[in-house]
KOLKE-694615 format. One record per atom (N, C-alpha, C): x, y, z; atom name; residue in one letter; residue number from 1. Coordinates in steps of 0.2 Angstrom, whole numbers, plus 2048, in hexadecimal, padded with zeros to 3 digits. Example, Ala and Ser with C-alpha at 12.3 -4.5 7.8 and 13.67 -1.06 7.14 Angstrom:
BEGIN
east  north  up  atom  res  n
842  7E4  827  N  a  1 $
83E  7EA  827  CA  a  1 $
842  7F0  827  C  a  1 $
840  7F5  823  N  s  2 $
844  7FB  824  CA  s  2 $
840  800  827  C  s  2 $
END
This chain:
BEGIN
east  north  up  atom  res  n
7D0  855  7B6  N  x  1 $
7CE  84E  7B7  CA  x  1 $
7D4  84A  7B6  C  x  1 $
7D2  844  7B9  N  x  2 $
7D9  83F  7BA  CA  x  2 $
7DA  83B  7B4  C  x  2 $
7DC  83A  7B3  N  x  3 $
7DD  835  7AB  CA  x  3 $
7E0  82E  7AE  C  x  3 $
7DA  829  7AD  N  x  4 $
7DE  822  7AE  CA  x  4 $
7E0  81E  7A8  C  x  4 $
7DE  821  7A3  N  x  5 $
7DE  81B  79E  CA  x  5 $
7E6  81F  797  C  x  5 $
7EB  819  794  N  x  6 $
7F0  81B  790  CA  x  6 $
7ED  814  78A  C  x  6 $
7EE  817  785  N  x  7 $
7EE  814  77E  CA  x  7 $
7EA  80C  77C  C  x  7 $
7EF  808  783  N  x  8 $
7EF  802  785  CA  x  8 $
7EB  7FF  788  C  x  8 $
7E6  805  78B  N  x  9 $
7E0  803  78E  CA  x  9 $
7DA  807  78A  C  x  9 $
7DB  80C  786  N  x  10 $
7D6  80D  77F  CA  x  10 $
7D5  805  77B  C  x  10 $
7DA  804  779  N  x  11 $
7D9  7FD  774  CA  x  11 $
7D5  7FA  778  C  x  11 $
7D6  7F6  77D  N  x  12 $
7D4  7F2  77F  CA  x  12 $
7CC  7F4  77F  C  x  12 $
7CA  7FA  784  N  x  13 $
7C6  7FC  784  CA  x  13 $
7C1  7FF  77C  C  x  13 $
7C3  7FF  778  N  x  14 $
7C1  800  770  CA  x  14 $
7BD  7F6  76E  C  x  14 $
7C3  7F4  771  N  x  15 $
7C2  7ED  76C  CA  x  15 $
7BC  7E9  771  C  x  15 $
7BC  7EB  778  N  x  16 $
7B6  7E7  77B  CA  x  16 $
7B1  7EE  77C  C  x  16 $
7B0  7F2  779  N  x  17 $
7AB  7F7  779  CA  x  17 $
7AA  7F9  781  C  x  17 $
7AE  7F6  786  N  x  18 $
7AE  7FC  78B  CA  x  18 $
7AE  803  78B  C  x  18 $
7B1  808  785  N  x  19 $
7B3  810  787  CA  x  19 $
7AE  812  78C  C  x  19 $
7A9  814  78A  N  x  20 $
7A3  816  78E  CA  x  20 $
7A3  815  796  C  x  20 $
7A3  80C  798  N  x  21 $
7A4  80D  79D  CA  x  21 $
7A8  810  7A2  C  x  21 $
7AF  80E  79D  N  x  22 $
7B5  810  7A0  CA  x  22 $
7B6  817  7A0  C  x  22 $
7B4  81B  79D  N  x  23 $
7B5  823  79E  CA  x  23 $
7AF  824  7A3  C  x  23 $
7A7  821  7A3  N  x  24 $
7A4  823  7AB  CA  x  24 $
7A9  820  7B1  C  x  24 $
7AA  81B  7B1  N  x  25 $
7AF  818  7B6  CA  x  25 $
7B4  81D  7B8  C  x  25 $
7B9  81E  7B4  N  x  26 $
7BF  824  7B6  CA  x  26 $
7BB  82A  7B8  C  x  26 $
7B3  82D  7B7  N  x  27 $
7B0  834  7B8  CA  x  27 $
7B0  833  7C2  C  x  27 $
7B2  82D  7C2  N  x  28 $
7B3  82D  7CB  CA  x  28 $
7B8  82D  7CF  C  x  28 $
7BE  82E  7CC  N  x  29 $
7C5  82F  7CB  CA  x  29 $
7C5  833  7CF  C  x  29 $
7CB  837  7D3  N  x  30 $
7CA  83E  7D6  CA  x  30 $
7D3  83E  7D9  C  x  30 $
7D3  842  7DA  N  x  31 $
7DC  845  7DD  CA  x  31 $
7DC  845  7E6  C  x  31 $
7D7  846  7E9  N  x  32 $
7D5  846  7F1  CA  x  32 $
7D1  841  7F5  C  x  32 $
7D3  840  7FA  N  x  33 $
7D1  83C  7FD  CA  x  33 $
7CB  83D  800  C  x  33 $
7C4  83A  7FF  N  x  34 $
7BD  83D  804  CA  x  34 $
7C0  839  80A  C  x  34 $
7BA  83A  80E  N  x  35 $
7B9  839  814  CA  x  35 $
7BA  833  816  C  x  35 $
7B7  82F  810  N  x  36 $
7B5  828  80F  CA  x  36 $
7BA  823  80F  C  x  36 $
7BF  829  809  N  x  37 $
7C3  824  807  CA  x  37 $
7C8  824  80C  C  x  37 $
7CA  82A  811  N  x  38 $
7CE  828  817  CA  x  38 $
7CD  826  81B  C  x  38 $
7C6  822  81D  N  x  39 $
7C4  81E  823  CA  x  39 $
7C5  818  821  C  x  39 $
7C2  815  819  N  x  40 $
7C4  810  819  CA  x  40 $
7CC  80E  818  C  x  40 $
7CF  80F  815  N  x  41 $
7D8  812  814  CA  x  41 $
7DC  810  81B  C  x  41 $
7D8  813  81F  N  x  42 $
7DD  813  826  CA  x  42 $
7D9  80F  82A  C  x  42 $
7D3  80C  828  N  x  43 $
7CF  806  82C  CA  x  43 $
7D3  7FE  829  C  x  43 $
7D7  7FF  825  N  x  44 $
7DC  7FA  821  CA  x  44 $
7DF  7F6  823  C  x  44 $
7E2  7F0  827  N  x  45 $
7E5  7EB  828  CA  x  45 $
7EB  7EC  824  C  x  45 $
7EA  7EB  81E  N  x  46 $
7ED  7E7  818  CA  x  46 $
7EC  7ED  814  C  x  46 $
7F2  7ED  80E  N  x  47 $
7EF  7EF  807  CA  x  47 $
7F6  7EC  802  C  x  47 $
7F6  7EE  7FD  N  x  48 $
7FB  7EA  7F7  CA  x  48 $
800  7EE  7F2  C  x  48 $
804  7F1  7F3  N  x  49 $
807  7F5  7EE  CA  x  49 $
80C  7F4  7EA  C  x  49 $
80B  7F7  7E5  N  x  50 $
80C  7F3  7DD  CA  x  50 $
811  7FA  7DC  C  x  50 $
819  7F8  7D9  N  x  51 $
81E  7FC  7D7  CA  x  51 $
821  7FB  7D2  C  x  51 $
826  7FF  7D1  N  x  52 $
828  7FA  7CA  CA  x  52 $
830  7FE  7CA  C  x  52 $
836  7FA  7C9  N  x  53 $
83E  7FC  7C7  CA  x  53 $
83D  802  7C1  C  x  53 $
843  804  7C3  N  x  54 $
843  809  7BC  CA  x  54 $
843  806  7B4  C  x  54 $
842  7FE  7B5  N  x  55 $
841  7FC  7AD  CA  x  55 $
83B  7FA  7AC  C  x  55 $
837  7FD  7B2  N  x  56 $
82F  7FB  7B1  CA  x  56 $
82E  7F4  7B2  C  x  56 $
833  7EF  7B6  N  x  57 $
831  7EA  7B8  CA  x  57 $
82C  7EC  7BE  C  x  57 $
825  7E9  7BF  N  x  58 $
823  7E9  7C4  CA  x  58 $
822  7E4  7CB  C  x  58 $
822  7E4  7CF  N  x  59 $
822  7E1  7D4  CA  x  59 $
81C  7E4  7D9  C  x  59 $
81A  7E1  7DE  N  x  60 $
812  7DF  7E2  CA  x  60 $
814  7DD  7E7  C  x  60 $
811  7E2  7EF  N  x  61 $
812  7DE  7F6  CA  x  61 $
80C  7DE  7F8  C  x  61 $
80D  7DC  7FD  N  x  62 $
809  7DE  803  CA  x  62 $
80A  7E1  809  C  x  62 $
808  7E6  80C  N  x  63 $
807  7EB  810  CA  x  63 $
803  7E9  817  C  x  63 $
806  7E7  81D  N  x  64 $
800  7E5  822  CA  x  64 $
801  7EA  827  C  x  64 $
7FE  7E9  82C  N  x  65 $
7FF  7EF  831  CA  x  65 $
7F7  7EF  835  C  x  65 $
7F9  7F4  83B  N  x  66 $
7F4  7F3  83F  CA  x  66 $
7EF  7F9  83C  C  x  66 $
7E8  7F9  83B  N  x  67 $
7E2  7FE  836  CA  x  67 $
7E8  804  83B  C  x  67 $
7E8  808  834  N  x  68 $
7E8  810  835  CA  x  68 $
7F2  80E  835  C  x  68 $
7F3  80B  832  N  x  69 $
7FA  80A  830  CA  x  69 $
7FE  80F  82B  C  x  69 $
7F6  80E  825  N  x  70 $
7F6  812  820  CA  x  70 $
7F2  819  823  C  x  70 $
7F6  81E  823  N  x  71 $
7F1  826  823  CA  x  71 $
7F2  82A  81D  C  x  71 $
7ED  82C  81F  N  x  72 $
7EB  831  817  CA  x  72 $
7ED  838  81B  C  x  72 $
7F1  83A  819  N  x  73 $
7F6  841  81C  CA  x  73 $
7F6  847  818  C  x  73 $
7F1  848  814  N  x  74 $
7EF  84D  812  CA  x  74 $
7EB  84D  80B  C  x  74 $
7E7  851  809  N  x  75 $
7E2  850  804  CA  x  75 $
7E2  84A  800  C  x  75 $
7E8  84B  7FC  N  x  76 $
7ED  847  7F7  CA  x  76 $
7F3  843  7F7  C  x  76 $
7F4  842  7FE  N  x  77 $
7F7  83F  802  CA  x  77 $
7F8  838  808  C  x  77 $
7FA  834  806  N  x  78 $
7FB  82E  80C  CA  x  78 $
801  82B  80E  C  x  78 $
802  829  813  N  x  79 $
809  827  815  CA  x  79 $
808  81F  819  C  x  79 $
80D  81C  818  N  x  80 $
80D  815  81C  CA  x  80 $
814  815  81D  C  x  80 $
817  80F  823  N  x  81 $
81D  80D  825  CA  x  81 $
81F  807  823  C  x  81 $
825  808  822  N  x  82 $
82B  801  822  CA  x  82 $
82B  7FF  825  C  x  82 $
82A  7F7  828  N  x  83 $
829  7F2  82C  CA  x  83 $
831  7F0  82C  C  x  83 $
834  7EE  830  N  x  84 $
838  7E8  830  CA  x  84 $
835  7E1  82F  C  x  84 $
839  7DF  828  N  x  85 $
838  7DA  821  CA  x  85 $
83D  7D8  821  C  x  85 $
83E  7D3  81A  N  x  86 $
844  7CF  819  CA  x  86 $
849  7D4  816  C  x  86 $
848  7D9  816  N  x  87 $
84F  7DD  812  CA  x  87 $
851  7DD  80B  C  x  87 $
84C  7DB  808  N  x  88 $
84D  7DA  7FF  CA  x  88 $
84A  7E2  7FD  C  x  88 $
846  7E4  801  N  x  89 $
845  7ED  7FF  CA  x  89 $
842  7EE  7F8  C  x  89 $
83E  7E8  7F7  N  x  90 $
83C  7E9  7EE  CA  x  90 $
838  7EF  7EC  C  x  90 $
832  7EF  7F1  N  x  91 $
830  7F5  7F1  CA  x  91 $
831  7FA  7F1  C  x  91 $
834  7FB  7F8  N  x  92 $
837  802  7F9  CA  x  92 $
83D  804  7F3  C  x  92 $
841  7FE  7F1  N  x  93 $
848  801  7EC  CA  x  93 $
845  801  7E5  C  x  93 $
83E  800  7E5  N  x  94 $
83C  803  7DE  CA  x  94 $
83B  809  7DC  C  x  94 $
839  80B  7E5  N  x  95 $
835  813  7E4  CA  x  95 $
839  818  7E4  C  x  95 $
841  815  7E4  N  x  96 $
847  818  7E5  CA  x  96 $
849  81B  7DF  C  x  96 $
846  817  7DC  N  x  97 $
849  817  7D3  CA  x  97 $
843  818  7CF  C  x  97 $
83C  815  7D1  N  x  98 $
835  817  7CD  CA  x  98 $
830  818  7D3  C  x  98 $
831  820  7D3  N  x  99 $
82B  822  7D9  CA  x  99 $
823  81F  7D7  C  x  99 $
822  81D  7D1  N  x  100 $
81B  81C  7CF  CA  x  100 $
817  815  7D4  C  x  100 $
813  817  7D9  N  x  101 $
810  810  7DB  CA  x  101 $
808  810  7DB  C  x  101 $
806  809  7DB  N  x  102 $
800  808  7DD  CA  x  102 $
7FE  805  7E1  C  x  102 $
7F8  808  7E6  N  x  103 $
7F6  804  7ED  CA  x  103 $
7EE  802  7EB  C  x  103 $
7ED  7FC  7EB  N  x  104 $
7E9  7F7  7EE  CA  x  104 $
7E6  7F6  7F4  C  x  104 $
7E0  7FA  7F7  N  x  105 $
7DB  7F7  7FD  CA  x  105 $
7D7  7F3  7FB  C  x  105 $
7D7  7F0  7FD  N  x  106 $
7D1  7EA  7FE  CA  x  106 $
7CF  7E8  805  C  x  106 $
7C8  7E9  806  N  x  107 $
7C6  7E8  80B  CA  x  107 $
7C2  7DF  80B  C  x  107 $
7C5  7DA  80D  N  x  108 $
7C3  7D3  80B  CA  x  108 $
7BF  7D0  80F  C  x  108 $
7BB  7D5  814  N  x  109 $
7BA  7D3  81C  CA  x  109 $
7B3  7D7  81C  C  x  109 $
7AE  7D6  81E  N  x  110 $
7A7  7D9  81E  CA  x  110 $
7A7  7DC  818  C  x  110 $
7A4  7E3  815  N  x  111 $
7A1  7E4  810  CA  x  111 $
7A7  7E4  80B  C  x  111 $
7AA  7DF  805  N  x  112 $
7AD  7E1  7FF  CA  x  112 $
7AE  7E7  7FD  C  x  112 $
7B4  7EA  7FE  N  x  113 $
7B5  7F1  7F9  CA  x  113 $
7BD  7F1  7F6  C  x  113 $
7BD  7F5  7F2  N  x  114 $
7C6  7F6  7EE  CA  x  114 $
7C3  7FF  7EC  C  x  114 $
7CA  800  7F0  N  x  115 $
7CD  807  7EF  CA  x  115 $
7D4  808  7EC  C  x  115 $
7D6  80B  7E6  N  x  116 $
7DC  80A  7E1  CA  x  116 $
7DD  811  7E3  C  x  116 $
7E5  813  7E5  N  x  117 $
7E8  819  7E5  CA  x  117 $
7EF  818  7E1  C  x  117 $
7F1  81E  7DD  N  x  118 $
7F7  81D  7D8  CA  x  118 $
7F8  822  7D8  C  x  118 $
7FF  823  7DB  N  x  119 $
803  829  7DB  CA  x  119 $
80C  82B  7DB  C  x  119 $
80C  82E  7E0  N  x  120 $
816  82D  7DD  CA  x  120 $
817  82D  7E5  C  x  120 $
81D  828  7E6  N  x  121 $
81C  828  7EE  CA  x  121 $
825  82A  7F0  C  x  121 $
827  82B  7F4  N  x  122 $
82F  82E  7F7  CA  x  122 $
82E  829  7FF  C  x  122 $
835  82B  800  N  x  123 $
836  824  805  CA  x  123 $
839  827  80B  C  x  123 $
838  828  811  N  x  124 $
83E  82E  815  CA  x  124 $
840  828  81B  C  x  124 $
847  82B  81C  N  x  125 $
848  827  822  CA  x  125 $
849  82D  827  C  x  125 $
846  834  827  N  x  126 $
847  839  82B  CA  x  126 $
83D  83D  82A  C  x  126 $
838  837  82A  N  x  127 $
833  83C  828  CA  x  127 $
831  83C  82F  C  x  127 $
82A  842  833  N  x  128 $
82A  843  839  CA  x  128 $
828  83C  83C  C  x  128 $
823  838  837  N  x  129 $
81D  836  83A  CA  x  129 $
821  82D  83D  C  x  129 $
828  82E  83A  N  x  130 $
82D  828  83F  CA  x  130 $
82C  829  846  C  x  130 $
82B  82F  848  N  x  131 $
82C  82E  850  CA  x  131 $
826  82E  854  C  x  131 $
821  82C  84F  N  x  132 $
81A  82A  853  CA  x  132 $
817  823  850  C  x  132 $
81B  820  84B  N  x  133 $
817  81B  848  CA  x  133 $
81C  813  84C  C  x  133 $
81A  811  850  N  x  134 $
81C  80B  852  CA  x  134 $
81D  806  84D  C  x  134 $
824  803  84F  N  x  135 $
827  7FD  849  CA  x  135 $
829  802  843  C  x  135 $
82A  808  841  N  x  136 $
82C  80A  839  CA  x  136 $
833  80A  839  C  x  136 $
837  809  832  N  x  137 $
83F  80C  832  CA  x  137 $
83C  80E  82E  C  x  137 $
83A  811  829  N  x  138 $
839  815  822  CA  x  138 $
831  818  823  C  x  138 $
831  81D  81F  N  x  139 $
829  820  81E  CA  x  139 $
829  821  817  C  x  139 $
822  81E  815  N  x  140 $
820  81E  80D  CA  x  140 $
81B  825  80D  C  x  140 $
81C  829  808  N  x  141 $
816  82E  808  CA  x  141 $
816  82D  800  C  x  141 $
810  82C  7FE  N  x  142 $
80D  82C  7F7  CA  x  142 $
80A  835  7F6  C  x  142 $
80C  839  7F2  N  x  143 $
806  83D  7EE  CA  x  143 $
803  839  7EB  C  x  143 $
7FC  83B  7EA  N  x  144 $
7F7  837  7E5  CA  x  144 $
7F7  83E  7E0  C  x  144 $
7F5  835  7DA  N  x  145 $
7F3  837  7D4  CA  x  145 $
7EE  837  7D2  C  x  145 $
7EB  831  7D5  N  x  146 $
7E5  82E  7D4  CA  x  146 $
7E0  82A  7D6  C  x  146 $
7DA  82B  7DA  N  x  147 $
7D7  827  7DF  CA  x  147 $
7D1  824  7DD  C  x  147 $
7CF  81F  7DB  N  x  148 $
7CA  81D  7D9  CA  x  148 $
7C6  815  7DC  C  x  148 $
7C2  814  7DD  N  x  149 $
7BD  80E  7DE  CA  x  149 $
7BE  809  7DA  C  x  149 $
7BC  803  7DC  N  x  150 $
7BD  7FC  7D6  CA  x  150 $
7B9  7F7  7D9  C  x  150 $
7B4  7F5  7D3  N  x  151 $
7AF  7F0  7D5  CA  x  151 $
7B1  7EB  7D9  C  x  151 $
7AF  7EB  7DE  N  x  152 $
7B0  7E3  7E5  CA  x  152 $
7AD  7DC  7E2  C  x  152 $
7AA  7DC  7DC  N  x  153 $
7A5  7D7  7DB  CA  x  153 $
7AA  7CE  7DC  C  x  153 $
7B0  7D0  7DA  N  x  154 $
7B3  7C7  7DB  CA  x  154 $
7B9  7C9  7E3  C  x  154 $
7B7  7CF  7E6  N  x  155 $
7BA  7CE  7ED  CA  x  155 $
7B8  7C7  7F1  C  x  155 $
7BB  7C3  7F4  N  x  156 $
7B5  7BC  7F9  CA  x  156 $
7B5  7BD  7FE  C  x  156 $
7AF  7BC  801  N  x  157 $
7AF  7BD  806  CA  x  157 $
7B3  7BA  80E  C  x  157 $
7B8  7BE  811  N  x  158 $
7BB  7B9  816  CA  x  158 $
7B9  7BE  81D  C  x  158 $
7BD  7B8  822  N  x  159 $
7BC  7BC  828  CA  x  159 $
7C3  7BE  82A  C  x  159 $
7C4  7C6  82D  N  x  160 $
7CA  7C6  82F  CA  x  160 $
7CB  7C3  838  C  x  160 $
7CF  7BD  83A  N  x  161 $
7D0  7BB  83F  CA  x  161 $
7D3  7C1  845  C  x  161 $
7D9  7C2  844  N  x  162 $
7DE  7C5  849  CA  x  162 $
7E3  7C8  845  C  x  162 $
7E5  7CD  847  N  x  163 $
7E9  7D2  843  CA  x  163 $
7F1  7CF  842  C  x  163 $
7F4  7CF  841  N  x  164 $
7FC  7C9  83F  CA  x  164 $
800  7CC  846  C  x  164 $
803  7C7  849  N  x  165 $
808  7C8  84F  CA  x  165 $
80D  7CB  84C  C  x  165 $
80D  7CE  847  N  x  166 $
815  7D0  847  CA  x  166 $
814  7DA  844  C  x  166 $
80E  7D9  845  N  x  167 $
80A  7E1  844  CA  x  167 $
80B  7E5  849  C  x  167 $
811  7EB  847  N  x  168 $
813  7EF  84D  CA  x  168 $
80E  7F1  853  C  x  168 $
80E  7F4  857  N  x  169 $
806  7F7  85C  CA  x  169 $
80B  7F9  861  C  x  169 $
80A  7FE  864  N  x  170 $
80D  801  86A  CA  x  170 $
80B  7FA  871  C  x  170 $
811  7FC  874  N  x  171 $
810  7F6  87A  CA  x  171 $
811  7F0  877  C  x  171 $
815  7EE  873  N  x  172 $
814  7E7  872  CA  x  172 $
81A  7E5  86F  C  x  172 $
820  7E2  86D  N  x  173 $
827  7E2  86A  CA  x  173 $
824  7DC  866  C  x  173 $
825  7DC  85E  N  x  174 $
822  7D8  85B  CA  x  174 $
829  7D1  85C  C  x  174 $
826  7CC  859  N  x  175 $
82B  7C4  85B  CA  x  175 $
82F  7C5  853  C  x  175 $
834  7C1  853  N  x  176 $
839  7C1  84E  CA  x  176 $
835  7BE  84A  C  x  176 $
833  7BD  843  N  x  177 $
832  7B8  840  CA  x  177 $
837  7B1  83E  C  x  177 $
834  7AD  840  N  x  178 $
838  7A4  83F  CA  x  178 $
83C  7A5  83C  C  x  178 $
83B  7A4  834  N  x  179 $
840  7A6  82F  CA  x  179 $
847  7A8  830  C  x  179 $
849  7AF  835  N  x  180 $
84D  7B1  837  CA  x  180 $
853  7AF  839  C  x  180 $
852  7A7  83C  N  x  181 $
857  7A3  840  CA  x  181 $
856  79E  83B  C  x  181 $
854  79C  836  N  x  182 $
855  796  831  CA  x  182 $
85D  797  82F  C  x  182 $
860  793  830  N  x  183 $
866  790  82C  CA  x  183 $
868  795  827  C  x  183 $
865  794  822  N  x  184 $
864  798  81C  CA  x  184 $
866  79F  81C  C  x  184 $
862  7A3  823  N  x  185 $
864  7A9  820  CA  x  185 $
865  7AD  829  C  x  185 $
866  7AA  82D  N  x  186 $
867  7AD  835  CA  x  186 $
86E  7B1  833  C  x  186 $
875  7AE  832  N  x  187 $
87A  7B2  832  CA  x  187 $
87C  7B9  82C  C  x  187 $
875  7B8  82A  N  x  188 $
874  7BD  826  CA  x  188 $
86E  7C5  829  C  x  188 $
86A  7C1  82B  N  x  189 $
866  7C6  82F  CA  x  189 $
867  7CE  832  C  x  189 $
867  7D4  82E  N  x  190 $
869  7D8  833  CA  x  190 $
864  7DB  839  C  x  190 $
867  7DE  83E  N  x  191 $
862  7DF  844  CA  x  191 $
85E  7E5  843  C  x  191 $
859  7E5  847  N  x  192 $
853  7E7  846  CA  x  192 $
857  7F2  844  C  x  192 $
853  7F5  843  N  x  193 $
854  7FA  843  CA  x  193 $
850  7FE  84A  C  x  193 $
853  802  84B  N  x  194 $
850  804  853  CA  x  194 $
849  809  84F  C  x  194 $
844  809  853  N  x  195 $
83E  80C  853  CA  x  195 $
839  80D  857  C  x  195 $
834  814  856  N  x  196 $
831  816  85C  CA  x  196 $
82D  810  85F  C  x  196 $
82B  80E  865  N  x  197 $
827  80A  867  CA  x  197 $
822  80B  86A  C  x  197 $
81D  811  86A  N  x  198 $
818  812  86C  CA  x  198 $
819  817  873  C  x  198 $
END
């Protein structure tokens, strides 16, 4: 069985008399991905990953991309791509030094759900799945630790409009972002990194 709870989350749970819940809670916990959780996972727009430097500072992104950005690539396994960003690499130069991460789905759009996955993630600039995934320079592949559900009750309800113009998709060269040509940071910008395009 998976163990989600350390010392820091006993107390707490002792002093507001959750244990009970919180050990049925974790009996849902599991190491494989059902059916479920890979439909929703790769029906995903968006999700949010949470890292930390080797001094345990953490830090939190966001992840967007066209649904099925994120694949679940085997039992225990899921993999996403490297956008062309601004180049500060937080996330990724975390995982370089603290593989430990956590990813955040939230479905915000029709029915409220949250799916937590925590596991240890490697970062390849030679994985196969570069030469089929449009817009990547890096492949993320997380093993899972731990996949678990999380009550949606303060998810709000929104509508998702249009997927973001800058979301790779075969056939379509995404636009520069503005930012890029701002005074600020233009003669600093490096150029795109070449990748498959569909």
């Amino acid at each position: 069985m998976t163990t989600l709870f350390h010392e820091g989350n006993r107390r707490l749970q002792d002093e507001f008399a959750s244990r009970g819940i919180a050990e049925r809670l974790e009996s849902f916990a599991r190491t494989e991905f059902s059916a479920d959780d890979a439909a929703f996972i790769e029906s995903m727009p968006y999700c949010f990953l949470a890292t930390a430097d080797a001094e345990g500072r953490p830090d939190c992104s966001f992840k967007g991309g066209m649904p099925g950005f994120v694949r679940v690539t085997g039992p225990s396994e899921l993999a996403f791509p490297d956008y062309d960003g601004n180049g500060m690499f937080k996330s990724l130069g975390n995982i370089l030094v603290n593989p430990g991460v956590g990813l955040l789905f939230i479905a915000m759009h029709g029915r409220p759900r949250r799916l937590r996955v925590n596991g240890d993630a490697r970062v390849s600039r030679d994985d196969p799945l570069l030469a089929e995934t449009v817009g990547a320079q890096l492949i993320v592949r997380v093993a899972v630790r731990a996949i678990f559900p999380n009550c949606p009750r303060y998810v709000p309800s929104m509508e998702l409009v249009e997927p973001s113009i800058y979301a790779p998709r075969p056939g379509r060269e995404p636009p520069e972002p503005a930012w890029k040509e701002f005074d600020a940071f233009k003669d600093v910008v490096p150029p795109r990194q070449p990748t498959f395009k569909g």
